[in-house]
Biopython code that builds the backbone (N, CA, C, O; Angstrom):
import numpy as np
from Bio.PDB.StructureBuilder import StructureBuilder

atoms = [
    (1, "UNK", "N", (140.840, 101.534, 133.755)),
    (1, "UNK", "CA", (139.590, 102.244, 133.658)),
    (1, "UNK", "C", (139.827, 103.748, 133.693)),
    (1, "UNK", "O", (139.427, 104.578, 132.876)),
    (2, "UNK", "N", (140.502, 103.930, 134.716)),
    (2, "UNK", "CA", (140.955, 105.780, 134.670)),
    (2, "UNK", "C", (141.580, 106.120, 133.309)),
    (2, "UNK", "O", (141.058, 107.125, 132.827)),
    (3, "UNK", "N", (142.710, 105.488, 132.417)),
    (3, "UNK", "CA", (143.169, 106.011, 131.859)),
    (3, "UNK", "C", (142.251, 106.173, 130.484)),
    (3, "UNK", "O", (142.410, 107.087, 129.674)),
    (4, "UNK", "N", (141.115, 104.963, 130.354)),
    (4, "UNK", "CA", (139.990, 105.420, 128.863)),
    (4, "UNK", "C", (139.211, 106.809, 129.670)),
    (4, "UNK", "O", (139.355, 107.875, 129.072)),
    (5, "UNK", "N", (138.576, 106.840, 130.702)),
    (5, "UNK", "CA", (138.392, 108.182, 131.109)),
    (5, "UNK", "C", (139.466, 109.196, 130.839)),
    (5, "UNK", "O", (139.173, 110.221, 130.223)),
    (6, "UNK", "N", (140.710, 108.975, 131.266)),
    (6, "UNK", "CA", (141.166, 110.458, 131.036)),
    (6, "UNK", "C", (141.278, 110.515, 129.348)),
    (6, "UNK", "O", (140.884, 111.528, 128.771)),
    (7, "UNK", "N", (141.777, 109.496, 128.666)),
    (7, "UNK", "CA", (141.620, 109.659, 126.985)),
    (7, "UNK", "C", (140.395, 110.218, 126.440)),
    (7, "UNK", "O", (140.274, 110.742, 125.333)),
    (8, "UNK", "N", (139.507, 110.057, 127.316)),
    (8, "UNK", "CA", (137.828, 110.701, 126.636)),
    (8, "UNK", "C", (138.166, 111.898, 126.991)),
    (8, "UNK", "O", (138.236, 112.764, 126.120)),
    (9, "UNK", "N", (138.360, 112.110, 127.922)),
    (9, "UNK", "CA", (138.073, 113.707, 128.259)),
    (9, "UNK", "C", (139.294, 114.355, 127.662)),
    (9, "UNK", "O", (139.177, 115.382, 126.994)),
    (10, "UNK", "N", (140.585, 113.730, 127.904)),
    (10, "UNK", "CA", (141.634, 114.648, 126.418)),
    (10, "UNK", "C", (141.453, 114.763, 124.976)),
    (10, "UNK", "O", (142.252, 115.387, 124.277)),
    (11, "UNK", "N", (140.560, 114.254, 124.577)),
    (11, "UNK", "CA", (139.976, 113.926, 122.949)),
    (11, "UNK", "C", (138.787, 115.101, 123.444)),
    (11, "UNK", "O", (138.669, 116.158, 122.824)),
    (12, "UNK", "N", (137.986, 114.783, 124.565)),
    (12, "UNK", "CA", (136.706, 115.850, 124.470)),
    (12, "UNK", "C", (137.322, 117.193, 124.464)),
    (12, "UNK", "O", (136.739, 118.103, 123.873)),
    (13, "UNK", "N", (138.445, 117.403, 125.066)),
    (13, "UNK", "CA", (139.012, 118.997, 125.426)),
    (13, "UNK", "C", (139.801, 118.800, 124.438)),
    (13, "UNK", "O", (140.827, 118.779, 125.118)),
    (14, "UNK", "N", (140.211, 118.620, 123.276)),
    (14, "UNK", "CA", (140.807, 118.376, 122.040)),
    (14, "UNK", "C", (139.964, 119.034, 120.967)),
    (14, "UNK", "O", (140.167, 119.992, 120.221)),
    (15, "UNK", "N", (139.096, 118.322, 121.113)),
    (15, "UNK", "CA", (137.815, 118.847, 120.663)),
    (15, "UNK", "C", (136.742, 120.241, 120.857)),
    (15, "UNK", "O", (135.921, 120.682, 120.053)),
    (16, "UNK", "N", (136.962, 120.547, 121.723)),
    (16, "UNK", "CA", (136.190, 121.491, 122.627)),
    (16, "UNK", "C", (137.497, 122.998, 122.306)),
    (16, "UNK", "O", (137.133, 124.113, 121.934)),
    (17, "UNK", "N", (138.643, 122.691, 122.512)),
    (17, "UNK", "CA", (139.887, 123.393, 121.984)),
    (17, "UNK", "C", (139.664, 124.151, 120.286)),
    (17, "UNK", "O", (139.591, 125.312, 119.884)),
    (18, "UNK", "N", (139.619, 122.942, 119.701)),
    (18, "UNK", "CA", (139.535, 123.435, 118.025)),
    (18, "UNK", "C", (138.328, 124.028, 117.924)),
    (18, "UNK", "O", (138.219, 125.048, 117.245)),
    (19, "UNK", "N", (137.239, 123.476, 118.586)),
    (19, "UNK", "CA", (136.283, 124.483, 118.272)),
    (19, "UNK", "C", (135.923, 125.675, 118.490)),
    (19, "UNK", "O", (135.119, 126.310, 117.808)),
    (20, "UNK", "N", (136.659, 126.158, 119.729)),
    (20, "UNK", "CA", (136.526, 127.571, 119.848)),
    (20, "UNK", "C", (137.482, 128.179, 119.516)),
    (20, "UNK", "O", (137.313, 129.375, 119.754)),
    (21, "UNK", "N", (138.941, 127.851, 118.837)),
    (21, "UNK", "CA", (139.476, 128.043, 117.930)),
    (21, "UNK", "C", (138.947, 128.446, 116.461)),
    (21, "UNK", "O", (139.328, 129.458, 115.873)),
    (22, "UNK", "N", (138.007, 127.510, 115.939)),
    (22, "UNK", "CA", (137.354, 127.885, 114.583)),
    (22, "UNK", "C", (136.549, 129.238, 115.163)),
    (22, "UNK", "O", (137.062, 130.311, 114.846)),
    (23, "UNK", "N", (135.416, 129.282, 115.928)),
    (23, "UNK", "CA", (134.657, 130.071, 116.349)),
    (23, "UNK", "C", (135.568, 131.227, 116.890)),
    (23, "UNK", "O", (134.990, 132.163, 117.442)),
    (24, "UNK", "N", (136.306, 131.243, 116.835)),
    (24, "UNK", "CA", (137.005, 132.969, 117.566)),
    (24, "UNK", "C", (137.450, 133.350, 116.406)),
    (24, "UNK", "O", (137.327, 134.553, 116.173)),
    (25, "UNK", "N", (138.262, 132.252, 115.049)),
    (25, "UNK", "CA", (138.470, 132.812, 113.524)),
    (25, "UNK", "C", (137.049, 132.667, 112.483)),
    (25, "UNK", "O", (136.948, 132.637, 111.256)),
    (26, "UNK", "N", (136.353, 132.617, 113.239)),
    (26, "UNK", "CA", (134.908, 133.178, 112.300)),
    (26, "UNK", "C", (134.252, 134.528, 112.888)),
    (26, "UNK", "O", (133.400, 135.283, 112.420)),
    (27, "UNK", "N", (135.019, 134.541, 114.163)),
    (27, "UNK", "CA", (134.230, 136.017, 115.298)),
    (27, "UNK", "C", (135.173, 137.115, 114.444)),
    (27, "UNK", "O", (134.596, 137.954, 113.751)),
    (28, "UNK", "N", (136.544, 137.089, 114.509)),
    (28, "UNK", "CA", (137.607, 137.730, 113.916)),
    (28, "UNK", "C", (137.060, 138.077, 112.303)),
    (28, "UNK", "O", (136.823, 139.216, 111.902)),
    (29, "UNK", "N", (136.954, 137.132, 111.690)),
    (29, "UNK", "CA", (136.362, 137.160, 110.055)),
    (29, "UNK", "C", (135.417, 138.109, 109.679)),
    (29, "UNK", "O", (135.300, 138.799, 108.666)),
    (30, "UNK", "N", (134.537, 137.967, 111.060)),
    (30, "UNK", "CA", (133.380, 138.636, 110.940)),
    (30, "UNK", "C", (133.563, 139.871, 110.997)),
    (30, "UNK", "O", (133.378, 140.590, 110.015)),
    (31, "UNK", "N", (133.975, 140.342, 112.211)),
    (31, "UNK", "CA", (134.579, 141.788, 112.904)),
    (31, "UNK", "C", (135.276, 142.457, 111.984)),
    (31, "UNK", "O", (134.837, 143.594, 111.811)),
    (32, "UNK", "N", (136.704, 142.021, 110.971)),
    (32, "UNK", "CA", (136.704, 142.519, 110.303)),
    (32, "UNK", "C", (135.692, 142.615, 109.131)),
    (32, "UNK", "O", (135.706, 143.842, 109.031)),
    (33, "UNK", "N", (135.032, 142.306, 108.403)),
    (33, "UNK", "CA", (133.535, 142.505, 107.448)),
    (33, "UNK", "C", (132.841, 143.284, 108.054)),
    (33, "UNK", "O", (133.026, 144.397, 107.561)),
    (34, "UNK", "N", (132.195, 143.321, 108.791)),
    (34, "UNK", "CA", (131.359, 144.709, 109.493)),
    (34, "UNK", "C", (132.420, 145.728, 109.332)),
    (34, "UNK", "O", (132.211, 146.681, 108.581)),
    (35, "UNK", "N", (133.464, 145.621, 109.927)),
    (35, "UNK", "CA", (134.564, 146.916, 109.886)),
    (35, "UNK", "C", (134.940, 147.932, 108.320)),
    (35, "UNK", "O", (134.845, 149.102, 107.950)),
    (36, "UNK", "N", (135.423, 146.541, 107.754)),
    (36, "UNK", "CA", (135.028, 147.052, 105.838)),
    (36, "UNK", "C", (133.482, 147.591, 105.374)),
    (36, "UNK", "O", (133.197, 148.311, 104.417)),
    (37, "UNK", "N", (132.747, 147.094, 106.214)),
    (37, "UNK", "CA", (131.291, 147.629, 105.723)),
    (37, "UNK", "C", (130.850, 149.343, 106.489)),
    (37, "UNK", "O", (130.456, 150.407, 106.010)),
    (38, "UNK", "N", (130.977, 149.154, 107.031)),
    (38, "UNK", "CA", (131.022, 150.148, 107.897)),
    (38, "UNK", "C", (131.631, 151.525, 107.532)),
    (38, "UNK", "O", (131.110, 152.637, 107.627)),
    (39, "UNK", "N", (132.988, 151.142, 107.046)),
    (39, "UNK", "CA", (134.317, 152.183, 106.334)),
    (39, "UNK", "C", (133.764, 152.650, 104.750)),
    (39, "UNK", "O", (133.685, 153.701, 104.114)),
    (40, "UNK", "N", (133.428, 151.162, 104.528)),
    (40, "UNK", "CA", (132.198, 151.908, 103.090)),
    (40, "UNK", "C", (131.150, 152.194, 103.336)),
    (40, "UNK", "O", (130.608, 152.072, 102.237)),
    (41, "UNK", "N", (130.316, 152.546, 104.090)),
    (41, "UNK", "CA", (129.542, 153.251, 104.671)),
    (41, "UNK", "C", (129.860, 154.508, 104.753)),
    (41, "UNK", "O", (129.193, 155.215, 103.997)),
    (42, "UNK", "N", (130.680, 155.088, 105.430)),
    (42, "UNK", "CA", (131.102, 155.926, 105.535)),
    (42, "UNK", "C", (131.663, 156.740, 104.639)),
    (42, "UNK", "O", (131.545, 157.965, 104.617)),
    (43, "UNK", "N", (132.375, 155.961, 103.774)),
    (43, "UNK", "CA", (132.764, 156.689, 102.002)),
    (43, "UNK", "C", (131.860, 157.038, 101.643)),
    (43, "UNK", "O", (131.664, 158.249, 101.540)),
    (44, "UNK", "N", (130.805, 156.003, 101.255)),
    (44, "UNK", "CA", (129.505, 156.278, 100.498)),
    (44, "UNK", "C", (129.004, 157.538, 101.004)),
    (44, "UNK", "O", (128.829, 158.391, 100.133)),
    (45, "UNK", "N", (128.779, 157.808, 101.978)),
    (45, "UNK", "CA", (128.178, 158.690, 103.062)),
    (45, "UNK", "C", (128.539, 160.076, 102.916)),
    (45, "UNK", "O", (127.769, 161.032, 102.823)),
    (46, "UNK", "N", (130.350, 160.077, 102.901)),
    (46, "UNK", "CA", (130.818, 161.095, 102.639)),
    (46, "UNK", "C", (130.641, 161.665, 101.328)),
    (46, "UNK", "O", (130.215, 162.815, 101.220)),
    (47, "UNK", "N", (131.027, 160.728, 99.982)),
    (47, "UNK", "CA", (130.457, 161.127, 98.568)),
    (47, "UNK", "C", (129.287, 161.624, 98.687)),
    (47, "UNK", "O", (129.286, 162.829, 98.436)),
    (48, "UNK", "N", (128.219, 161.173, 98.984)),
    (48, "UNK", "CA", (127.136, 161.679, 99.063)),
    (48, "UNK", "C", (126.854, 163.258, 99.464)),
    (48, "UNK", "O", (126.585, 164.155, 98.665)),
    (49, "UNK", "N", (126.981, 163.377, 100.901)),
    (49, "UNK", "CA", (127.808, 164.679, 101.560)),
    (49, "UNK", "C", (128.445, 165.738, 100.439)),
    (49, "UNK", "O", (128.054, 166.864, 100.132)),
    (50, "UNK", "N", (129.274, 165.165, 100.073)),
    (50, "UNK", "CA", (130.285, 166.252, 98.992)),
    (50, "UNK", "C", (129.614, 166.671, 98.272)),
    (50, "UNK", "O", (129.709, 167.894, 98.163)),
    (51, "UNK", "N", (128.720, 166.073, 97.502)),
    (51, "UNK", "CA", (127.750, 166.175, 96.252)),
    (51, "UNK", "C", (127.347, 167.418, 96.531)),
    (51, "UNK", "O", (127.482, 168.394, 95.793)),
    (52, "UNK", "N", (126.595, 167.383, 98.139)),
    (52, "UNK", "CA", (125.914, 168.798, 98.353)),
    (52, "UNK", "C", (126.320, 169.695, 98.610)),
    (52, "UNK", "O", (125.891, 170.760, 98.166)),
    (53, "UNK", "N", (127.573, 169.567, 99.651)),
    (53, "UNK", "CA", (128.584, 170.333, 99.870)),
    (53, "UNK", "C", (129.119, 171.260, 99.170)),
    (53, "UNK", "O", (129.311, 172.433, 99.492)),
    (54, "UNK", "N", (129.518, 170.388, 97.583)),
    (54, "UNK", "CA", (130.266, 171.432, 96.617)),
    (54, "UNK", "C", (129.316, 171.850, 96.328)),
    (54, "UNK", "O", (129.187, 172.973, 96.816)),
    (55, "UNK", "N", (128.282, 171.469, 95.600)),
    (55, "UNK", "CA", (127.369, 172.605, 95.656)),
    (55, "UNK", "C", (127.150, 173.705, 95.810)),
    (55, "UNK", "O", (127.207, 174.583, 94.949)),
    (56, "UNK", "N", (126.809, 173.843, 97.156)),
    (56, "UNK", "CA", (127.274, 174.933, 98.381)),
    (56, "UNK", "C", (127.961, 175.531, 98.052)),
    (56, "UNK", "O", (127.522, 176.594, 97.614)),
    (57, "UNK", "N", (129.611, 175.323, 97.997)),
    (57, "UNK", "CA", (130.710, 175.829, 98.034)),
    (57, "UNK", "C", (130.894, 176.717, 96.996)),
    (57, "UNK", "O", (131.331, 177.868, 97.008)),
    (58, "UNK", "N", (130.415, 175.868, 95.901)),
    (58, "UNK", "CA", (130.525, 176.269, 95.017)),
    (58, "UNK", "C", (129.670, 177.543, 94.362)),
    (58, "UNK", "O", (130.164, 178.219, 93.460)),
    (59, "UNK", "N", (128.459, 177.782, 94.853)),
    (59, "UNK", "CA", (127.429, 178.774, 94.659)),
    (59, "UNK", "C", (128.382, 180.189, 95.693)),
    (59, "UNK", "O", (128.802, 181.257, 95.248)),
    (60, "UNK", "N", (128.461, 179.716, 96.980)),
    (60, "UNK", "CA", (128.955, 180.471, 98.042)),
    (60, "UNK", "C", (129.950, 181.449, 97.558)),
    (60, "UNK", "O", (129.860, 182.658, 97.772)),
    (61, "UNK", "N", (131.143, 180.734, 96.729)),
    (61, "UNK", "CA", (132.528, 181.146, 96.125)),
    (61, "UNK", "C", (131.991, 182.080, 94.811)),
    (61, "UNK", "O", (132.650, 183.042, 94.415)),
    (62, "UNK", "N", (130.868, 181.721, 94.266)),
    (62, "UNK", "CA", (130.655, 182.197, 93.174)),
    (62, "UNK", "C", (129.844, 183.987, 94.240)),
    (62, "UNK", "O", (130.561, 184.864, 94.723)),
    (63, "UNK", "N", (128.915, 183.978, 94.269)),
    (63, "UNK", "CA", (128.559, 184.436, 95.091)),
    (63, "UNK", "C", (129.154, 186.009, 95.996)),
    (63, "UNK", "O", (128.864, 187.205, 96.018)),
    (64, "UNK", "N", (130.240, 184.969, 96.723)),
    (64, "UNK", "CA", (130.972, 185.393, 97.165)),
    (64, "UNK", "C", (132.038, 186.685, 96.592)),
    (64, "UNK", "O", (132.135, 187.843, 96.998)),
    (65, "UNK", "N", (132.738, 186.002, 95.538)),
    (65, "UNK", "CA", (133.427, 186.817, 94.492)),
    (65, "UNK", "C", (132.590, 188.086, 94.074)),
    (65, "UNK", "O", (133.144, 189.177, 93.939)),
    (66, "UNK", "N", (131.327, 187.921, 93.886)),
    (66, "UNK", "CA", (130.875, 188.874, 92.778)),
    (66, "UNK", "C", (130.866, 189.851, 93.635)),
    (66, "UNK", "O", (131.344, 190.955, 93.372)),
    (67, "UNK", "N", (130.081, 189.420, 95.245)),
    (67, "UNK", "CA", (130.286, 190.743, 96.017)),
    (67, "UNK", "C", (131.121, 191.350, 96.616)),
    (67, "UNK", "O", (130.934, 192.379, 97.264)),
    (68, "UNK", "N", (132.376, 190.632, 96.424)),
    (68, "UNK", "CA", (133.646, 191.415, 96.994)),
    (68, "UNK", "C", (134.173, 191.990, 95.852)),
    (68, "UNK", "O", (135.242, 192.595, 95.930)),
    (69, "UNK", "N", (133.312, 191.847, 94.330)),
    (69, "UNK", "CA", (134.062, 192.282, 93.553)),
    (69, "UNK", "C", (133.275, 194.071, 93.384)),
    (69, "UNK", "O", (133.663, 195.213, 93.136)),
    (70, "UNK", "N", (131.787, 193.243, 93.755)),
    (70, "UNK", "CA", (131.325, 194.560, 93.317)),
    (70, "UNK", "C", (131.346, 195.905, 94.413)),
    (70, "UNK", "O", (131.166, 197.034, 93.957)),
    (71, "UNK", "N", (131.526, 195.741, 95.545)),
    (71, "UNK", "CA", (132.116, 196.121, 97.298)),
    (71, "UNK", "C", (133.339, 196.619, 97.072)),
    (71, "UNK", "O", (133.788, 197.717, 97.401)),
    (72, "UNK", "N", (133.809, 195.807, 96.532)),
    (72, "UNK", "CA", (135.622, 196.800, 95.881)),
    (72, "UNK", "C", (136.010, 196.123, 97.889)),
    (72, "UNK", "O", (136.832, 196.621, 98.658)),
    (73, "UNK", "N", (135.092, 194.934, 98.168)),
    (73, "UNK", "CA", (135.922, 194.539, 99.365)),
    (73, "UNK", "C", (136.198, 193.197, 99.698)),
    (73, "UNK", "O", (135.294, 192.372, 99.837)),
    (74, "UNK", "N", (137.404, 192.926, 99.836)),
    (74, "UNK", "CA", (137.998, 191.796, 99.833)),
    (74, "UNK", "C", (137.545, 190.958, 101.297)),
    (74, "UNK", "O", (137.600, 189.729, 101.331)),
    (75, "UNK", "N", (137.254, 191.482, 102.068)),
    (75, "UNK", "CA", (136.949, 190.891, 103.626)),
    (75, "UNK", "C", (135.698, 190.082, 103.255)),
    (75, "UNK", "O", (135.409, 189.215, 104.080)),
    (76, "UNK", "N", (134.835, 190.193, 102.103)),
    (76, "UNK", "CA", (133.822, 189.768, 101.619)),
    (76, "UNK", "C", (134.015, 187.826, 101.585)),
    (76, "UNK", "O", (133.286, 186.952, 102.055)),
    (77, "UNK", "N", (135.301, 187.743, 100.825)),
    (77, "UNK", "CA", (135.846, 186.410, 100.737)),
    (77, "UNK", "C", (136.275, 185.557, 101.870)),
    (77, "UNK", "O", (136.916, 184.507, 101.820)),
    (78, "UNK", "N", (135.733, 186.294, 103.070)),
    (78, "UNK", "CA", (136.793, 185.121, 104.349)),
    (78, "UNK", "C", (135.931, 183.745, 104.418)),
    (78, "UNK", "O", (136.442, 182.626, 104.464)),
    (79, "UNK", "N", (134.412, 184.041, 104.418)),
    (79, "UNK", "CA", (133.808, 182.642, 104.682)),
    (79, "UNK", "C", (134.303, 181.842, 103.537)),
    (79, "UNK", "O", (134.147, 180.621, 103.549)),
    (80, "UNK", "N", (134.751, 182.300, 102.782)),
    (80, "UNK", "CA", (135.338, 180.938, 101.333)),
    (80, "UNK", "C", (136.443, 180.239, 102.293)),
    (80, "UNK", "O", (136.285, 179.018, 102.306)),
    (81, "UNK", "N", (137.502, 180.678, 103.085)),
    (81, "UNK", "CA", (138.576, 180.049, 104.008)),
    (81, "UNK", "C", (138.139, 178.839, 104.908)),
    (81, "UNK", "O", (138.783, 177.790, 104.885)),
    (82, "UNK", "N", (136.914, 179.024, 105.786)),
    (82, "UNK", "CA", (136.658, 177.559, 106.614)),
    (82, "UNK", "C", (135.997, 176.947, 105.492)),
    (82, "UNK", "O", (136.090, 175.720, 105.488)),
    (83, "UNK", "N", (135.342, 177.471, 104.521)),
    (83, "UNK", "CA", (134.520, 176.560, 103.699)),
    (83, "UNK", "C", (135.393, 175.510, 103.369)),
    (83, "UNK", "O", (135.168, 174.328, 103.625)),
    (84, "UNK", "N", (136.747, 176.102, 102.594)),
    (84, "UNK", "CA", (137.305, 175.441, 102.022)),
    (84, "UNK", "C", (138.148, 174.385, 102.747)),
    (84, "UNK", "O", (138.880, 173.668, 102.064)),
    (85, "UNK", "N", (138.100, 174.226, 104.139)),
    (85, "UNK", "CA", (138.791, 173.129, 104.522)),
    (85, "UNK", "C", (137.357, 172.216, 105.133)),
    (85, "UNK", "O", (137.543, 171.002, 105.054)),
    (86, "UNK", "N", (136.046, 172.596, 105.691)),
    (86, "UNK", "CA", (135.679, 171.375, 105.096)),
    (86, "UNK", "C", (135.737, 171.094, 104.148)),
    (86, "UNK", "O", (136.509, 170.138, 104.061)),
    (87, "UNK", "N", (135.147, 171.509, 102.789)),
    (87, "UNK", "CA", (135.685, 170.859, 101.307)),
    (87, "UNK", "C", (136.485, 169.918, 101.265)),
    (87, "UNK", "O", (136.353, 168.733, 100.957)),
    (88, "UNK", "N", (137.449, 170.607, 101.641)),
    (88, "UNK", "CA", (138.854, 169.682, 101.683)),
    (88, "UNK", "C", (138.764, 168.610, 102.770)),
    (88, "UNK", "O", (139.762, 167.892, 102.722)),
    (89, "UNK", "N", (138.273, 168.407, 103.323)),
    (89, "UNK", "CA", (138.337, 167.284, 104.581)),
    (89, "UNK", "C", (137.643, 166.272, 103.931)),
    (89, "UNK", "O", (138.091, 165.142, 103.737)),
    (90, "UNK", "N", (136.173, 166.817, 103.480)),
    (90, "UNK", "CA", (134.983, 165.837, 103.150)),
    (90, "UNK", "C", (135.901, 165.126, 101.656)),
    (90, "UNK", "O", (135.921, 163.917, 101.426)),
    (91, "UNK", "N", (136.308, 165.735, 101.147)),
    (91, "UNK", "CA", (137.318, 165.515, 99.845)),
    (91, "UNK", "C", (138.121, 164.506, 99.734)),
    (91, "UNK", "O", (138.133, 163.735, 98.775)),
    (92, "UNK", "N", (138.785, 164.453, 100.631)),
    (92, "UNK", "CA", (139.971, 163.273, 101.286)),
    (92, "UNK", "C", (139.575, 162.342, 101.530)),
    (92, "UNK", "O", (139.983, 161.258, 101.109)),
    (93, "UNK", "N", (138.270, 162.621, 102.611)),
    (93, "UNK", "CA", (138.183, 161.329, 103.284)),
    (93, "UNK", "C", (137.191, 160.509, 102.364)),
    (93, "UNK", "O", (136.981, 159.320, 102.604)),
    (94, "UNK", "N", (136.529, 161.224, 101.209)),
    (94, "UNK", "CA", (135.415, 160.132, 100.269)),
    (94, "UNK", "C", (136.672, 160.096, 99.013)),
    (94, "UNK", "O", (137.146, 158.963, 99.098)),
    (95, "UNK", "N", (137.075, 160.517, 98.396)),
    (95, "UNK", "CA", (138.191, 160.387, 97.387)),
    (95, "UNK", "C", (139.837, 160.115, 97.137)),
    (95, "UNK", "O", (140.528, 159.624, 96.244)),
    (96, "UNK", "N", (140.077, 160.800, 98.619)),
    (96, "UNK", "CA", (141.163, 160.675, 98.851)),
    (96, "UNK", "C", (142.073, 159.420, 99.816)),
    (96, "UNK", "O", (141.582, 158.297, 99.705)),
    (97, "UNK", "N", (143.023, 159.493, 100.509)),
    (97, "UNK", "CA", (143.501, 158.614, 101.162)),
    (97, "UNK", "C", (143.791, 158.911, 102.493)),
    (97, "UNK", "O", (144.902, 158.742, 102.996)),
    (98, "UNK", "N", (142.586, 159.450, 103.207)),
    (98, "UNK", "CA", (142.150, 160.371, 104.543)),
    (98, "UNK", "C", (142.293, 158.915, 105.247)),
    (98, "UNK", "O", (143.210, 158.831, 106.063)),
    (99, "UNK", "N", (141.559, 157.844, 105.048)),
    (99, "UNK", "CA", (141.317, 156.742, 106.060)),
    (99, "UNK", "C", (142.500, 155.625, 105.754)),
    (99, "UNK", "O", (142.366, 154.557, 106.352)),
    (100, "UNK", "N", (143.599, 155.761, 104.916)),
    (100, "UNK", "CA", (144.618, 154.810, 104.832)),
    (100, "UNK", "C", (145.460, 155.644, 105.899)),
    (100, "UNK", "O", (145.873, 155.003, 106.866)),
    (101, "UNK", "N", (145.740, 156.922, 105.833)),
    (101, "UNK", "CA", (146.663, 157.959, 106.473)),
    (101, "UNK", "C", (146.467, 157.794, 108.041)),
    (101, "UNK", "O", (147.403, 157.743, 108.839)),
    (102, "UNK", "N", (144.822, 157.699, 108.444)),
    (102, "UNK", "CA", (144.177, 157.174, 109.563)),
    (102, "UNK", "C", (144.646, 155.691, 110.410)),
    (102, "UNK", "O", (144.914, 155.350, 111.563)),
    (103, "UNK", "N", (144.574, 155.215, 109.352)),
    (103, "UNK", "CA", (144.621, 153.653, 109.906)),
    (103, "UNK", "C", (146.633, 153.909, 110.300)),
    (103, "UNK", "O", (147.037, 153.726, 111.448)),
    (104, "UNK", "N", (147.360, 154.220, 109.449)),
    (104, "UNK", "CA", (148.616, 154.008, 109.943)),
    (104, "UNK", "C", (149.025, 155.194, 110.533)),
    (104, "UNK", "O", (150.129, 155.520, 110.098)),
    (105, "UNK", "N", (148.612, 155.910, 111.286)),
    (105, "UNK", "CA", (148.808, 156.419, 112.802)),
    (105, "UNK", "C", (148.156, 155.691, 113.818)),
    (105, "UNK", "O", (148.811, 155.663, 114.859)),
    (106, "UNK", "N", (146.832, 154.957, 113.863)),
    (106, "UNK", "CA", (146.243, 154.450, 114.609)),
    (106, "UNK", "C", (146.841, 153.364, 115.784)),
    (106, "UNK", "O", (147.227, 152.357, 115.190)),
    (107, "UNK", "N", (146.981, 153.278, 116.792)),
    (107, "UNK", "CA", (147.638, 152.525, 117.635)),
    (107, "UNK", "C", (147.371, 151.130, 117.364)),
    (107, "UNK", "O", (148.166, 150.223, 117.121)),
    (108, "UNK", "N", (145.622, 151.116, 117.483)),
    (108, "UNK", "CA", (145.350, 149.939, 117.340)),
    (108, "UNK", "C", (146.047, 149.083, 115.838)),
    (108, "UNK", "O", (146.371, 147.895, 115.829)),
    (109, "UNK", "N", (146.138, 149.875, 114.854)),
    (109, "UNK", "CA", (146.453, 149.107, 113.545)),
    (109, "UNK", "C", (148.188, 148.857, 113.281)),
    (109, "UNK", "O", (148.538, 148.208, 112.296)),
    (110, "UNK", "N", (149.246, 149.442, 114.265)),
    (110, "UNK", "CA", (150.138, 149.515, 114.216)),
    (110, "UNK", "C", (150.788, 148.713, 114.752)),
    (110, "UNK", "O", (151.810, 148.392, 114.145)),
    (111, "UNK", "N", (150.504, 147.989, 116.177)),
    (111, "UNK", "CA", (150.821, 146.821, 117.044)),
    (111, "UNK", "C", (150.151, 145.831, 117.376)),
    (111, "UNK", "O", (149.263, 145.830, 118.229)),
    (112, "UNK", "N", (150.617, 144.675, 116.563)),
    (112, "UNK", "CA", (150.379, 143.932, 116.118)),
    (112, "UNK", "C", (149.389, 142.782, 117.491)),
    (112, "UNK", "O", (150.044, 142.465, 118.484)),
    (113, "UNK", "N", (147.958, 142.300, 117.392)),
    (113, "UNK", "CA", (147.503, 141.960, 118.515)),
    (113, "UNK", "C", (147.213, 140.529, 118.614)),
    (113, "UNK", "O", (147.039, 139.860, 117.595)),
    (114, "UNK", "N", (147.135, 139.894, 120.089)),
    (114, "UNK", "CA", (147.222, 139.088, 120.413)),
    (114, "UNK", "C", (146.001, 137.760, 119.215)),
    (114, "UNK", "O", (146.328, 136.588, 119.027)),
    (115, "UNK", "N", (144.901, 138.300, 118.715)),
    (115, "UNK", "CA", (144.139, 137.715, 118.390)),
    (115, "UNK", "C", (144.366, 137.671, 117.016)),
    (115, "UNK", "O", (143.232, 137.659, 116.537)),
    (116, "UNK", "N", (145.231, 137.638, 116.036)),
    (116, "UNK", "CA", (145.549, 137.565, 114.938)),
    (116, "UNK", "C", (145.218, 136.024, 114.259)),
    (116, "UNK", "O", (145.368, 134.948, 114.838)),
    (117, "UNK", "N", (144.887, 136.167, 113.324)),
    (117, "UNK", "CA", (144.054, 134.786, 112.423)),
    (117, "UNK", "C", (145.430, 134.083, 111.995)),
    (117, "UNK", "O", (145.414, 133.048, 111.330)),
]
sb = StructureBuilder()
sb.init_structure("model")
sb.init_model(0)
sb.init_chain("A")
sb.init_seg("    ")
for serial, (resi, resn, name, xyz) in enumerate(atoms, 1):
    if name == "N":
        sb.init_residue(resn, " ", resi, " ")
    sb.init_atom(name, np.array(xyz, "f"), 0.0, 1.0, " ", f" {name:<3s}", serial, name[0])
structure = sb.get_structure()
């Protein structure tokens, strides 16, 4: 009699095993998908951003030039210098390869973790 009891309950925890097995590789599945959604989110976000940005930049630089040209002064051009590295930041990270460069410094993406599919 004990031993069909303990066979039920090793088949039930057999059971009970794989399933939160499946359910932790559908939690994982998931986590990453929000994570990809999210990262394109954020592209999108940034393109968007740039659109107006250069814009900006671009009026600013124009702008900019004419009155350091017509000033006969060059100190006229410094705000083009921070402009241009946001530019350049927002640039990278919607066009460029800002968030691959990201991910492989990242600790988390580098060592390899216990919960792997």
């Amino acid at each position: 009699m004990g031993f069909v009891v303990s066979k039920a309950m090793n088949d039930s925890l057999k059971g009970q095993q794989e399933f939160m097995r499946l359910q932790l590789e559908r939690q994982l599945i998931l986590q990453n998908l929000i994570r990809e959604r999210q990262t394109a989110m954020q592209i999108a976000w940034t393109r968007e951003f740039l659109k107006y940005f250069g814009t900006f930049f671009g009026l600013a630089a124009v702008v900019l030039t004419t009155g350091a040209i017509k000033r006969k002064n060059p100190a006229v051009l410094l705000p083009i210098l921070p402009l241009s590295f946001v530019f350049s930041y927002h640039y990278d990270m919607g066009y460029g390869t800002l968030l691959q460069r990201i991910k492989g410094k990242s600790v988390l993406f580098s060592h390899r973790t216990k919960l792997q599919i």
